[in-house]
TORDO-274587 format. One line per 2 residues: for each residue x, y, z of N, C-alpha, C. Coordinates in steps of 0.2 Angstrom, whole numbers, plus 5000, padded with zeros to 4 digits. Layout:
BEGIN
X Y Z X Y Z X Y Z; ...;
This chain:
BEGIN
5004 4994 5000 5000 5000 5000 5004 5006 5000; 5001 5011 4995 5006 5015 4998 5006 5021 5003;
5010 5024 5005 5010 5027 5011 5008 5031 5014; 5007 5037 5019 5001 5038 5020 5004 5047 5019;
5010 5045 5020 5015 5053 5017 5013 5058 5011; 5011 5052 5003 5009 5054 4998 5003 5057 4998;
5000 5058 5004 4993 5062 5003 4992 5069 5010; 4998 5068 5011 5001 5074 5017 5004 5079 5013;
5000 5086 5013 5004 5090 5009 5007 5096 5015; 5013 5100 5012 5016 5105 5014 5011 5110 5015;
5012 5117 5021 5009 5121 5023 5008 5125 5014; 5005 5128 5014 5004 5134 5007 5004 5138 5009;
5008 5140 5004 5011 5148 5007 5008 5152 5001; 5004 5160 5006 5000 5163 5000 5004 5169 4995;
5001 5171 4988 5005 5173 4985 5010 5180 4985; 5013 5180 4985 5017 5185 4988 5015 5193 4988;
5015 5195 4994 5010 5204 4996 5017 5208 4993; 5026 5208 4993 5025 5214 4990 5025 5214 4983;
5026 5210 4980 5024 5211 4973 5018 5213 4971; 5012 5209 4976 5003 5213 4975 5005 5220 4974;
5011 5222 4982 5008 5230 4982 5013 5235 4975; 5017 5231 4973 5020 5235 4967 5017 5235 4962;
5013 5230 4960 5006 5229 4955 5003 5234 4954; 4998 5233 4962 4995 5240 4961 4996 5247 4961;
5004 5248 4964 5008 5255 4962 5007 5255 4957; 5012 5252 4954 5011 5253 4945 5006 5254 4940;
4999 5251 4942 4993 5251 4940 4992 5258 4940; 4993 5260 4946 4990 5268 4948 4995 5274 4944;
5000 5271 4940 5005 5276 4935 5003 5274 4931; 5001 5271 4927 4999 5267 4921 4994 5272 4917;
4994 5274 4910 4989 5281 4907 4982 5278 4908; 4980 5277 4912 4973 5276 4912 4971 5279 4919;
4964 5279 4921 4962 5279 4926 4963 5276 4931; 4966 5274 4936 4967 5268 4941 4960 5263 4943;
4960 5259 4940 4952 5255 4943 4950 5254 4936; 4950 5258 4929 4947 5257 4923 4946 5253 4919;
4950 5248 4922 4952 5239 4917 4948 5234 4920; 4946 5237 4927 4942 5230 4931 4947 5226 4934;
4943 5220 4931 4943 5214 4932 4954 5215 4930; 4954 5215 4925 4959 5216 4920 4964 5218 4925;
4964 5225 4928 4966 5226 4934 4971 5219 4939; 4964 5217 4940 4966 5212 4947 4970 5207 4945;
4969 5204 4940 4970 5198 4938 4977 5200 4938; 4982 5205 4936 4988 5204 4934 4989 5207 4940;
4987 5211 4946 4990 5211 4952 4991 5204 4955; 4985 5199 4953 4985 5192 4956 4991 5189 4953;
4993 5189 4947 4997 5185 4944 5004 5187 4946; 5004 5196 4948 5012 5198 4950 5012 5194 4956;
5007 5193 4960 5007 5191 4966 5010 5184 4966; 5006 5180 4962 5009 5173 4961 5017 5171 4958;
5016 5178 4955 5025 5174 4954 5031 5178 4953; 5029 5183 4959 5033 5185 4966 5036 5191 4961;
5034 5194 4956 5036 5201 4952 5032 5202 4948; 5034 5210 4948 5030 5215 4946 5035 5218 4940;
5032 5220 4934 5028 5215 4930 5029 5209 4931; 5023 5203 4928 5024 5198 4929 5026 5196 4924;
5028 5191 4922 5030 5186 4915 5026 5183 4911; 5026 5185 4902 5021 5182 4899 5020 5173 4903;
5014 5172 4903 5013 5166 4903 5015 5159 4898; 5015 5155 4901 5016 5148 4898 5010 5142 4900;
5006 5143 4898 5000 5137 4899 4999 5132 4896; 4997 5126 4901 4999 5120 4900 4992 5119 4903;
4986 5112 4899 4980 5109 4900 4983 5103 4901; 4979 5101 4907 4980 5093 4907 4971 5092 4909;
4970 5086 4904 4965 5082 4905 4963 5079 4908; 4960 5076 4914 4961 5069 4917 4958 5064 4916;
4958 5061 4914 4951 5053 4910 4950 5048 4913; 4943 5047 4914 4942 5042 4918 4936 5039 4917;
4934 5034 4917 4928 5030 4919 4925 5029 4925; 4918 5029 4925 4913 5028 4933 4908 5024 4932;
4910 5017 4936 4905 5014 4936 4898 5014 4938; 4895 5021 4941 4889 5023 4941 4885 5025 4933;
4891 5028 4930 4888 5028 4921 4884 5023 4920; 4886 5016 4922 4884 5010 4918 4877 5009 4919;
4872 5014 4925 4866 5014 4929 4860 5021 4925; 4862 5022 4920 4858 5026 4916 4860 5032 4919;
4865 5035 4923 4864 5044 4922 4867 5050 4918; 4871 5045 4912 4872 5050 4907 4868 5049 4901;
4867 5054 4897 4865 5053 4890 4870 5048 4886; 4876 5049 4887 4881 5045 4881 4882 5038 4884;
4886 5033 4882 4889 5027 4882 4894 5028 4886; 4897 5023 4889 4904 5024 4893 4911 5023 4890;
4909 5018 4883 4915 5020 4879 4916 5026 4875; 4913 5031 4875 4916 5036 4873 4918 5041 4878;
4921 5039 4883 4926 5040 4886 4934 5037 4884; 4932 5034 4881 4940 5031 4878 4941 5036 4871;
4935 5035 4866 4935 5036 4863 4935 5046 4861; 4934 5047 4866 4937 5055 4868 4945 5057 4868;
4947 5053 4871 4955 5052 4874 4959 5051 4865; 4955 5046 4863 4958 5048 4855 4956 5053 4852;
4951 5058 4854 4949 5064 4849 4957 5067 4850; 4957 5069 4859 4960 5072 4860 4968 5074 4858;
4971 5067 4858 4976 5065 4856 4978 5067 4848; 4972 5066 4844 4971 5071 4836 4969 5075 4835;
4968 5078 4843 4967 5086 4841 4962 5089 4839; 4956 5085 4839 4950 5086 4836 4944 5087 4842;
4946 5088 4848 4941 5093 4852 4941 5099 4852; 4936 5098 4856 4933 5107 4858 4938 5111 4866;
4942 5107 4866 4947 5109 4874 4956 5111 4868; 4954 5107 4861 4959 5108 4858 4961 5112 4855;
4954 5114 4850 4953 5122 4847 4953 5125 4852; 4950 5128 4857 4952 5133 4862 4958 5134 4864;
4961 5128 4866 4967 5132 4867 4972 5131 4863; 4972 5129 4857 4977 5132 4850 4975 5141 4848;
4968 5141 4854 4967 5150 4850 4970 5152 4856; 4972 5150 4862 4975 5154 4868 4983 5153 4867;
4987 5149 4863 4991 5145 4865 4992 5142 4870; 4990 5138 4871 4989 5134 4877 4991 5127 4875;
4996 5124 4877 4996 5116 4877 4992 5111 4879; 4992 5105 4876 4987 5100 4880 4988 5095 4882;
4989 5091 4885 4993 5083 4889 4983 5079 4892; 4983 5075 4890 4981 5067 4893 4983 5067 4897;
4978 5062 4901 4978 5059 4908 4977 5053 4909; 4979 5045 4908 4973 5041 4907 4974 5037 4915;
4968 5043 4920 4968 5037 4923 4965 5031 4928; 4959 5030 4925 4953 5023 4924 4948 5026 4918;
4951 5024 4913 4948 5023 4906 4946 5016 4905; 4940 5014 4905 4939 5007 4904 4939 5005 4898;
4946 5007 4894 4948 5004 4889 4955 5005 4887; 4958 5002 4881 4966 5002 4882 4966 5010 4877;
4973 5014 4882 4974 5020 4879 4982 5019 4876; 4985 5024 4872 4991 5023 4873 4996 5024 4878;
5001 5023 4878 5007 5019 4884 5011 5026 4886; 5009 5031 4884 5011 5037 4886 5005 5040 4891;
5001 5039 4887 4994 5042 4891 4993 5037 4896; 4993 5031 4896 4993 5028 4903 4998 5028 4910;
5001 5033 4909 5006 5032 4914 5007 5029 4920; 5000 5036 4922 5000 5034 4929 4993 5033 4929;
4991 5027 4926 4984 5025 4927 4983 5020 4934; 4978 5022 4937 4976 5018 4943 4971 5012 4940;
4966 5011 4937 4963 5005 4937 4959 5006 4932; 4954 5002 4929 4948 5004 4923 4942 5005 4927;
4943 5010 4926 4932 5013 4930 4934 5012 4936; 4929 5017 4941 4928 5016 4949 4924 5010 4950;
4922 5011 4955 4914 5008 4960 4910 5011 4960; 4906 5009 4958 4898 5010 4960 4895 5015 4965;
4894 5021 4965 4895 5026 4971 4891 5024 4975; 4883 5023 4973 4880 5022 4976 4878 5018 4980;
4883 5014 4979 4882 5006 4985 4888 5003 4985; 4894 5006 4983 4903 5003 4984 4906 5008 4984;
4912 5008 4986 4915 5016 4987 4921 5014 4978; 4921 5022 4978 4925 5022 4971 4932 5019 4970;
4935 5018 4976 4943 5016 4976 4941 5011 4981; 4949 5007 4981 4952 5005 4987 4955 5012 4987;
4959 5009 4998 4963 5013 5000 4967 5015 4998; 4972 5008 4993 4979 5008 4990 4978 5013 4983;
4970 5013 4981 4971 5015 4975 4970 5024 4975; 4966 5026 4980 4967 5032 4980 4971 5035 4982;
4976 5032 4985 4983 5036 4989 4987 5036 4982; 4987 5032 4978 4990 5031 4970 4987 5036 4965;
4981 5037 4966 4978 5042 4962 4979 5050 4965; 4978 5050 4970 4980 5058 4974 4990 5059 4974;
4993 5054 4973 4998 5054 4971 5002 5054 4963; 4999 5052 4960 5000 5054 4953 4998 5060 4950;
4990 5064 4952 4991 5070 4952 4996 5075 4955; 4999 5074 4960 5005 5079 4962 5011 5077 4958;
5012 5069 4958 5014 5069 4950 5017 5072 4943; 5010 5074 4943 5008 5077 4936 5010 5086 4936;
5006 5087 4942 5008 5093 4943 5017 5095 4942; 5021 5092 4946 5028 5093 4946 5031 5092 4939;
5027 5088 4934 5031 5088 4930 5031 5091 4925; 5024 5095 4926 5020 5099 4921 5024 5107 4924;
5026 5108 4930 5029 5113 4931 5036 5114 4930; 5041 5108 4931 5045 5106 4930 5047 5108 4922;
5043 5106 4917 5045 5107 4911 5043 5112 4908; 5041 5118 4912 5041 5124 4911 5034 5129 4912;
5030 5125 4913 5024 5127 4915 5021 5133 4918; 5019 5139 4919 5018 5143 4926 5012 5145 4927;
5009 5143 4920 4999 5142 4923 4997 5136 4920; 4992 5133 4925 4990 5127 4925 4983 5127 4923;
4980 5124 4920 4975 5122 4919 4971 5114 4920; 4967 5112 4922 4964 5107 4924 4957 5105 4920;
4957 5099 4915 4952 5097 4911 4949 5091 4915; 4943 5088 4913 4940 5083 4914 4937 5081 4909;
4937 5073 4909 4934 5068 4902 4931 5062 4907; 4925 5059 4907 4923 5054 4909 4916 5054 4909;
4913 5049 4907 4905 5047 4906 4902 5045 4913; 4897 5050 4915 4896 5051 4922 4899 5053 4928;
4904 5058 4925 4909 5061 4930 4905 5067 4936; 4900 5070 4932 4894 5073 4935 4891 5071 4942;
4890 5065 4942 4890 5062 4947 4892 5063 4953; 4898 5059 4952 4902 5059 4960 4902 5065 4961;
4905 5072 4956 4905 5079 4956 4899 5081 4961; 4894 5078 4959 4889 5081 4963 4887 5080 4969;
4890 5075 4970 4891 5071 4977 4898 5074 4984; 4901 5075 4979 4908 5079 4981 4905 5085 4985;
4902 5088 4980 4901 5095 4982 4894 5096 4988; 4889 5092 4986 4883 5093 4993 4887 5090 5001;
4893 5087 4999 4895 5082 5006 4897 5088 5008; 4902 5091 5005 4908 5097 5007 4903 5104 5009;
4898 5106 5005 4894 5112 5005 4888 5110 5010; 4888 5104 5012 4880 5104 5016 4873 5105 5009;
4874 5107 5006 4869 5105 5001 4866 5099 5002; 4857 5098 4998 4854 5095 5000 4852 5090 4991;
4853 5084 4989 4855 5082 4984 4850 5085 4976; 4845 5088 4977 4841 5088 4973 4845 5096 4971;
4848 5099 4973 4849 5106 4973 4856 5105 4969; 4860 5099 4969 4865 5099 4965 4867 5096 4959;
4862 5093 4957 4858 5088 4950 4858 5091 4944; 4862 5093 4940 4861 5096 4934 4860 5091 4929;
4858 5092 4921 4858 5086 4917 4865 5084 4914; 4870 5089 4916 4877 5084 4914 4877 5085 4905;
4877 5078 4903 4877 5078 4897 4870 5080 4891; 4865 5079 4893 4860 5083 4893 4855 5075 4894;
4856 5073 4900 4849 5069 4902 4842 5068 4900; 4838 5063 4897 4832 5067 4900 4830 5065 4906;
4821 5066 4907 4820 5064 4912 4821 5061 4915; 4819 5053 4914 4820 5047 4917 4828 5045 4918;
4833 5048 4915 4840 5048 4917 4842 5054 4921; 4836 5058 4923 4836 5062 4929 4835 5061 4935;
4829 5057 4933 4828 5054 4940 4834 5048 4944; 4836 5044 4940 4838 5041 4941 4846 5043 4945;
4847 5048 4941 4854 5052 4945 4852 5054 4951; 4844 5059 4953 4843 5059 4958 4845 5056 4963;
4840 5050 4962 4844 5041 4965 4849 5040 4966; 4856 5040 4961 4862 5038 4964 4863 5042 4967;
4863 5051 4966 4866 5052 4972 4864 5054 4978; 4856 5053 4980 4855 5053 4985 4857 5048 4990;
4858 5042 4987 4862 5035 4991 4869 5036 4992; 4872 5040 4986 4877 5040 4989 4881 5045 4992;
4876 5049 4992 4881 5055 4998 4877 5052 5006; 4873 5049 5005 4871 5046 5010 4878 5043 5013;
4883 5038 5010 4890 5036 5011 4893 5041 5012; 4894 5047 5007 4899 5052 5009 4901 5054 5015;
4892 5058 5016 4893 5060 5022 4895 5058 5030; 4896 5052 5029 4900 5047 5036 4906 5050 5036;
4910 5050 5030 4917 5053 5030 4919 5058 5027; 4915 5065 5027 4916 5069 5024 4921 5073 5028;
4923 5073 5035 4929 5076 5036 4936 5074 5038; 4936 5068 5031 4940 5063 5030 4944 5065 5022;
4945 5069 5020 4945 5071 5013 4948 5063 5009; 4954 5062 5011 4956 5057 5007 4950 5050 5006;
4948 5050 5013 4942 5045 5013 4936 5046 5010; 4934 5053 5009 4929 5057 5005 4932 5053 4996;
4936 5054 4995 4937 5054 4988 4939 5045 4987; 4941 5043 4992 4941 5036 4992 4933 5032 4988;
4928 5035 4995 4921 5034 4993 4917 5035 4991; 4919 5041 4986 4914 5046 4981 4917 5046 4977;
4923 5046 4974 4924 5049 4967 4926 5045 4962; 4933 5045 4962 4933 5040 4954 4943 5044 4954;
4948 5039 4949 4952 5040 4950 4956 5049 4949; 4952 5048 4943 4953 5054 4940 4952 5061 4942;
4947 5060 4945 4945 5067 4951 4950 5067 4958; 4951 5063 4961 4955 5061 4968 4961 5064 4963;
4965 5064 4957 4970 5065 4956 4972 5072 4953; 4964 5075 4952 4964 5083 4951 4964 5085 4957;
4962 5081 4962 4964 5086 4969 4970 5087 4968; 4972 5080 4968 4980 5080 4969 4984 5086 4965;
4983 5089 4962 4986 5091 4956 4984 5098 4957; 4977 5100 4958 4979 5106 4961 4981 5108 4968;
4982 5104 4974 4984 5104 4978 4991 5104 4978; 4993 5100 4973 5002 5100 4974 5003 5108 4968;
4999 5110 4964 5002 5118 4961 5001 5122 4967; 4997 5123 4971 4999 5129 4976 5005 5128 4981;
5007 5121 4981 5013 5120 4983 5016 5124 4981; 5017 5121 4975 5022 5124 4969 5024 5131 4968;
5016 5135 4972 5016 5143 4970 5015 5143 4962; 5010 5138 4960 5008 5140 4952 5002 5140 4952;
5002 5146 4949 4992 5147 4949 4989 5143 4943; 4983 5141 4942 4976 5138 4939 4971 5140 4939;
4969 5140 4935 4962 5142 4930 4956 5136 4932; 4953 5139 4936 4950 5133 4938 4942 5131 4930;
4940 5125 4929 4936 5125 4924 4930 5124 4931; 4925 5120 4928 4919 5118 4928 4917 5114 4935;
4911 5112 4934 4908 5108 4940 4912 5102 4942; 4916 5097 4938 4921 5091 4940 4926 5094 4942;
4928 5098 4940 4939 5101 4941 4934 5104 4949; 4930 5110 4948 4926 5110 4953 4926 5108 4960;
4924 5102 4959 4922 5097 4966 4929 5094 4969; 4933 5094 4964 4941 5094 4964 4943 5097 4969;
4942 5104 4967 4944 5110 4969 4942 5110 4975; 4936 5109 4977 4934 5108 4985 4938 5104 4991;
4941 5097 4988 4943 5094 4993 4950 5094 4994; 4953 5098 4986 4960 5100 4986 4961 5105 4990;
4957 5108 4992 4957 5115 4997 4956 5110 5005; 4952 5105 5007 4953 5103 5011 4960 5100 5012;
4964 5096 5008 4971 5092 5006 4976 5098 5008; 4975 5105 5006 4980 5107 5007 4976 5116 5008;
4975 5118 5013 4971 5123 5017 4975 5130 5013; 4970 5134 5009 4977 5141 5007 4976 5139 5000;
4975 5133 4997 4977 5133 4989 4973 5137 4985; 4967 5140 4987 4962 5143 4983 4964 5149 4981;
4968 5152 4985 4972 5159 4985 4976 5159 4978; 4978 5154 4976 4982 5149 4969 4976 5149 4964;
4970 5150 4964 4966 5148 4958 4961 5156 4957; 4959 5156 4952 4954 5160 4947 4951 5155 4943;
4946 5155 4945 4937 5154 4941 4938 5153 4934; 4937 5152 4930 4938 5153 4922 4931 5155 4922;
4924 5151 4923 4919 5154 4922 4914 5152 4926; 4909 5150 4925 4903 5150 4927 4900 5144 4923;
4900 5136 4928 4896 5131 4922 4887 5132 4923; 4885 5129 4916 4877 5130 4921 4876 5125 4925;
4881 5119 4927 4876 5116 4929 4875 5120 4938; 4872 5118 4940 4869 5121 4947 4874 5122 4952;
4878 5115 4955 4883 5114 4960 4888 5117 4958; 4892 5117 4951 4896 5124 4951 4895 5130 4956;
4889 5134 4954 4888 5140 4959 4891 5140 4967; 4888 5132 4966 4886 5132 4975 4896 5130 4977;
4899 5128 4974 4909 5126 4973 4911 5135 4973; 4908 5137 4969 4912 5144 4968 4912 5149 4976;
4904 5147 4976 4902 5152 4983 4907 5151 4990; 4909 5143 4988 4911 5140 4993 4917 5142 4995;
4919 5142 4990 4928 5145 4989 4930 5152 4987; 4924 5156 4987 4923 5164 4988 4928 5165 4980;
4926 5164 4976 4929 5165 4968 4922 5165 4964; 4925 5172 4961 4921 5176 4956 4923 5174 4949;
4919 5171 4944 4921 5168 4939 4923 5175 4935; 4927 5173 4930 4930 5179 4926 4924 5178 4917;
4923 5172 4917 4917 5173 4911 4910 5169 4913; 4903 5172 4910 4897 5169 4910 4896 5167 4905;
4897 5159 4901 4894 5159 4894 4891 5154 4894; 4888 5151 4898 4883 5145 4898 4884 5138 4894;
4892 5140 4898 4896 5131 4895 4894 5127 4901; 4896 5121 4899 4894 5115 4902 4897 5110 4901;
4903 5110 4895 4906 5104 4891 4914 5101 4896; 4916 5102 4901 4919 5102 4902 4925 5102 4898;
4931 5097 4898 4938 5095 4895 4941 5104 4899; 4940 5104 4902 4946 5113 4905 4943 5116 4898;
4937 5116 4897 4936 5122 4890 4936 5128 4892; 4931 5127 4899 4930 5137 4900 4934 5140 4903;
4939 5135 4904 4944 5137 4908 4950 5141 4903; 4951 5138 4898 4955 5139 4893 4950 5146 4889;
4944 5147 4889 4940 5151 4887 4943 5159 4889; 4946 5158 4894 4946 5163 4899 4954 5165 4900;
4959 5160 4896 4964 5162 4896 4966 5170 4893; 4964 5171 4885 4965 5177 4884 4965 5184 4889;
4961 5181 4893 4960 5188 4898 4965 5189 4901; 4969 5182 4903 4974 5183 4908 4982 5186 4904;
4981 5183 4900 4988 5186 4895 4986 5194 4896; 4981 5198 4893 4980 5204 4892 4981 5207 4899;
4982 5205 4907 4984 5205 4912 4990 5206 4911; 4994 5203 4909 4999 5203 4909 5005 5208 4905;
5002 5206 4900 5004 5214 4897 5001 5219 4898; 4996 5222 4900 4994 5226 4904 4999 5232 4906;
5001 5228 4912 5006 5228 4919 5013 5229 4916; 5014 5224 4908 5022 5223 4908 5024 5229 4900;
5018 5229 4897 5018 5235 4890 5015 5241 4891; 5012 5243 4894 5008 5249 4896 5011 5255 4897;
5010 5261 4895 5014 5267 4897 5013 5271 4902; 5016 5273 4908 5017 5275 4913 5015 5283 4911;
5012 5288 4914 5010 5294 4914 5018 5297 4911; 5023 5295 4917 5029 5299 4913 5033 5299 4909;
5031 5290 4907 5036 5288 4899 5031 5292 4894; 5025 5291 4895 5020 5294 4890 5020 5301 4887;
5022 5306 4897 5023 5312 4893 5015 5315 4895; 5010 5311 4897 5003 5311 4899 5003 5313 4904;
4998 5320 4905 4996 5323 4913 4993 5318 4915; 4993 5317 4925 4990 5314 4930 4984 5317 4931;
4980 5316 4933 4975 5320 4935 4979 5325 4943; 4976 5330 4944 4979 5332 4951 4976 5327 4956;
4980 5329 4963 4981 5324 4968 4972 5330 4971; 4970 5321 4972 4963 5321 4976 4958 5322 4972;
4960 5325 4965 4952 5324 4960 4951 5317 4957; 4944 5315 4959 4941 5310 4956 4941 5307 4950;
4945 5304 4946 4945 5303 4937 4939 5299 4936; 4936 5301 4930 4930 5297 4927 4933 5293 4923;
4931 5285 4925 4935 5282 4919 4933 5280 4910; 4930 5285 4911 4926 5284 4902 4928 5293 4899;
4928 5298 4903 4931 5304 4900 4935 5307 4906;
């Protein structure tokens, strides 16, 4: 089995205040109104902050996928088949997704994850694969012991080596047929939510595959909640590998000090227990948007994160995440290309008038 060490994370340390506060100096010389960029604004004070200067450094962004299979798919609560989780993992590999187009427009790289695809991937993509499909949430827990510790370990993994080879923003994707699920289980255990409030149709359900999701996850958070303040034991008995190993993953980037782009309701629920795994890491991540599915809202409110887009995605693979990178490069240049009042040769407003930021 393995050890109990690999699921022990180091304190997290938050992104560094004085390069925030020279951010916002800067920001406040910059030819524009102080405050006029918004959002735009923050995001590249956030990013000076994360990587401990002002200006910060064009970005390097890297997508990892995580692929997995869930034995609760096999119980009717997605629209699709559970072999097209395999056969996703081939889109993606030729580049023919929607997580691929987006981020060929952001420049953003893509990497595979196989790890419980209940079919053969290739021998690159399977590295650090844990097993084919979980357990049945709703009446088995998704891992063994040995296997979750294996999974929450091969996301820190991933992260190291994705940072290691040059990486400094991270993104987090999800691929699996009825990954919704345990997502949605993850999240009422962790938020106290009541399971009918956290139910979306996922892949686009109908009703009787509604119902039925209903059903598994009312049983199975039923199981959750015994070990909800158990996190490893939480994701042992509700998730599936591939999720246990995006906690891991984003858990081991706050380590790291590398910020992430959080995507949707599955990276999500991630997102949740990763922040229990390692207390502080949320400090490390921005929103990318806003999924419809419902439990999203109720992840974001939890972890006090404002999404940076509303566009009523729902497709997961780290799309809205990657949707959202443009924003953040534009942060970055902002802060690192923008002309300062006295390079420009541009009057300041006097000291204590009001500036309007549209005239």
């Amino acid at each position: 089995m393995v050890g109990p060490e690999l699921v022990t994370f180091p304190p997290v340390a938050p992104p560094d205040e004085q390069a925030r506060q020279a951010a916002l100096a800067r920001h406040a010389r910059l030819t524009k109104p102080s405050g006029s960029l918004g959002r735009i604004e923050e995001l590249g004070v956030w990013l000076a902050a994360c990587q401990g200067v002002c200006p910060p450094r064009p970005l390097t962004s890297r997508v990892v996928v995580f692929a997995g299979d869930h034995g609760i798919a096999r119980h009717g609560v997605s629209a699709y088949p559970t072999e097209v989780t395999g056969q996703m993992v081939a889109n993606f590999l030729a580049g023919g997704a929607a997580v691929n187009v987006l981020a060929n427009a952001a420049g953003a790289g893509v990497r595979v994850v196989d790890l419980a695809v209940d079919a053969d991937t290739p021998e690159h993509v399977r590295t650090h694969k844990v097993r084919r499909g979980s357990g049945v949430i709703d009446r088995e827990d998704a891992l063994s012991e040995a296997e979750v510790r294996a999974a929450v370990a091969a996301g820190r993994a991933v992260a190291d080596e994705e940072i290691d080879g040059g990486a400094d923003l991270l993104v987090a994707g999800d691929m699996g047929i009825g990954n919704t699920t345990p997502s949605a289980v993850l999240v009422a255990a962790l938020t106290g939510a009541e399971p009918v409030a956290v139910i979306g149709r996922g892949t686009g359900v109908d009703d009787a595959g509604w119902m039925r999701k209903c059903a598994a996850i009312r049983d199975a958070l039923r199981r959750a909640r015994k070990v909800v303040h158990d996190p490893v034991a939480l994701l042992r008995t509700s998730s599936g590998a591939d999720i246990a190993a995006m906690a891991g993953f984003l858990a081991q980037a706050a380590v790291r000090r590398t910020p992430v782009v959080l995507d949707g309701v599955v990276v999500g629920a991630a997102a949740l227990v990763a922040e229990e795994l390692a207390p502080g890491a949320r400090e490390w991540w921005v929103a990318g948007h806003r999924s419809a599915e419902p439990a999203h809202t109720m992840v974001l409110d939890h972890l006090e994160l404002r999404p940076l887009l509303e566009m009523d995605m729902r497709l997961g693979e780290g799309s809205g995440a990657v949707a959202a990178l443009p924003l953040l490069a534009m942060a970055v240049r902002v802060l690192g290309e923008m002309a300062t009042f006295e390079d420009a040769g541009v009057s300041d407003r006097p000291a204590g008038l009001t500036a309007n930021a549209e005239g």
